[in-house]
N, C-alpha and C positions, 0 to 999 in steps of 0.2 A: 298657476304660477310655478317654476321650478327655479333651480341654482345651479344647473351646469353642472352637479357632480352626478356622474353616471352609477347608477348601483348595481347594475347589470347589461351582459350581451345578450343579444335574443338572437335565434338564427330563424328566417324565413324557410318555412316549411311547404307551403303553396302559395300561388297568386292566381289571382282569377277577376277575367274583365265581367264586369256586370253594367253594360252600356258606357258611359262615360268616367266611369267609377272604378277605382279595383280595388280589390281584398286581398287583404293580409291574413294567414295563419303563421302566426309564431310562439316557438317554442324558446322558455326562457328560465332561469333559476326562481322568478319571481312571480311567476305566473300563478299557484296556488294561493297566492297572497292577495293575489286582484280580485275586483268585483266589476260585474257587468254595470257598464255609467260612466265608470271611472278615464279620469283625463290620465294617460301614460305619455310622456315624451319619446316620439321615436328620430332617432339623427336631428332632435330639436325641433322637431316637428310633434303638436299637441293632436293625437287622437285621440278615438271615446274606444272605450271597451265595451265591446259587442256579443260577444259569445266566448266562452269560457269549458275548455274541454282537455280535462286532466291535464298535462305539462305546457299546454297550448293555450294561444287566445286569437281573437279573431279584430282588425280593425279594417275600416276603410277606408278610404282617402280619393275625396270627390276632385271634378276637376280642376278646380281653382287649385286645393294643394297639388296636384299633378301638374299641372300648367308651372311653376311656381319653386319644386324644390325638386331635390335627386328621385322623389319616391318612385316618381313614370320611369326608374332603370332599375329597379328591385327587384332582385329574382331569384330562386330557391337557392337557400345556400350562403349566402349574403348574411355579414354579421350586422346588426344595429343595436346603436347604443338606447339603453333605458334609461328612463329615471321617473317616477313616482314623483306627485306633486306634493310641495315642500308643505311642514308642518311651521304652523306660525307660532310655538311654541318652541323653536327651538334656534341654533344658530342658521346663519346663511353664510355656506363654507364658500361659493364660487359667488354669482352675483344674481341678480332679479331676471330669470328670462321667460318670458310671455308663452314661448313654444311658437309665435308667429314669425313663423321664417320671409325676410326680409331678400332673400334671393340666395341664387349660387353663385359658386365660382371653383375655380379649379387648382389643384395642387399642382403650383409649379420648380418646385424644387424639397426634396427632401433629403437631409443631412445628419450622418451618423456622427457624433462629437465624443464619441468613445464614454459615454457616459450619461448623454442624455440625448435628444434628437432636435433639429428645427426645420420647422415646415415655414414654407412663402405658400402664402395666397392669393391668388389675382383676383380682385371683386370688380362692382361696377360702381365706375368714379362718381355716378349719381350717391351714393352713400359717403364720400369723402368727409363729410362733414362731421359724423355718427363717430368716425374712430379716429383716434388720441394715442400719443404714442404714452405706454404702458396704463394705457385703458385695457377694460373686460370688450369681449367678442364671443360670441359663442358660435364656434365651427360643429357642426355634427352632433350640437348638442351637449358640446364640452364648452365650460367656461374657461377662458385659456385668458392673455395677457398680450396685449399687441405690441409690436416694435419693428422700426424698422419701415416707419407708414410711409408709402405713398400716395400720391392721388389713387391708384390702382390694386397695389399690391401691400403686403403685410406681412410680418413673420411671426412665431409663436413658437415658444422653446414648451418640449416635452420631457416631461420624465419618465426614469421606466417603470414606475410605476403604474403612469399614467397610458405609455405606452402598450404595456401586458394587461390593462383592464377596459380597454375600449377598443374599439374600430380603427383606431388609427394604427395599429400595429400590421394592419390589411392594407392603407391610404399609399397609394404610388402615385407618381407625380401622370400629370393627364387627369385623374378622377376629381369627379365632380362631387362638391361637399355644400352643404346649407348652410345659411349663415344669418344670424340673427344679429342686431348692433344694439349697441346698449339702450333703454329707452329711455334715461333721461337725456342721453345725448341727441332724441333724436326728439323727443318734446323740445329741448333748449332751440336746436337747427330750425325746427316748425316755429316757433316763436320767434325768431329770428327773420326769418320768410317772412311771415308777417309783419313786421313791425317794419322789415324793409320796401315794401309793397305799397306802404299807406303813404 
């Protein structure tokens, strides 16, 4: 389990297909802190930690998550957001996210407000249900606040704070980003399904 606050960039250092599979090496501020096993959120996406070698670490990412989120377009040089799985001892600053990426979609408009930024994102209307206007979303990994819902698209105001310590300071409209919906939203929507079914 994580919370959408990112506590570091990692930059992709190699990739390499091993069958239907590829590997990651990256190098990150946090990387002496990890241990081989461990769950790391990358662009919101949950991998294991595999190999560990001085500022670097090693994960992989089978085809299901290939098939499924941006990772099948990674490639050396590429910044991605982290985040270390959350301690239940402490608060939950962003909101509950699984790291199971629930699909993509793509940045269709991004806007400078002289002070902070807003991004639209076009998703797939099969999730309509999942997101609420000033609901939690988590794009990339980042827990952000939605508004502006449509059946299709969405917006999310950034700060600069928030824009100087993640990936989205690189996010130009065309690119494709992950996207996870809240999951009570999407336990209530399934329980809904069902009760409308019987």
């Amino acid at each position: 389990m994580f919370t959408g606050i990112i506590e570091s960039l990692g930059t992709i250092k190699e990739v390499s297909q091993n069958g239907t599979n590829k590997t990651f090496w990256i190098n990150s501020t946090i990387s002496s802190s990890l241990k081989i096993d461990e769950s790391l959120c990358h662009n919101g996406v949950c991998l294991t930690i595999e190999d560990i070698r001085d500022d670097e670490y090693r994960v992989t990412a089978i085809k299901e998550t290939l098939d499924k989120t941006n990772l099948k377009y990674w490639k050396k040089g590429d910044l991605v957001n982290l985040e270390r799985s959350m301690r239940m001892n402490g608060r939950i600053d962003g909101h509950i996210v699984q790291g199971h990426v629930d699909g993509t979609g793509y940045c269709i408009s991004r806007k400078d407000l002289n002070g902070s930024f807003e991004y639209t994102f076009s998703y797939d209307e099969k999730n309509a249900a999942c997101i609420i206007e000033k609901g939690s979303v988590c794009v990339n990994g980042v827990s952000l606040t939605a508004f502006n819902i449509s059946d299709n698209t969405f917006t999310v105001a950034i700060i600069p704070y928030t824009l100087e310590h993640t990936n989205f300071k690189s996010l130009k409209e065309d690119d494709l980003v992950n996207m996870e919906f809240d999951i009570l939203g999407k336990y209530v929507a399934r329980i809904l399904d069902i009760n409308k079914a019987k």
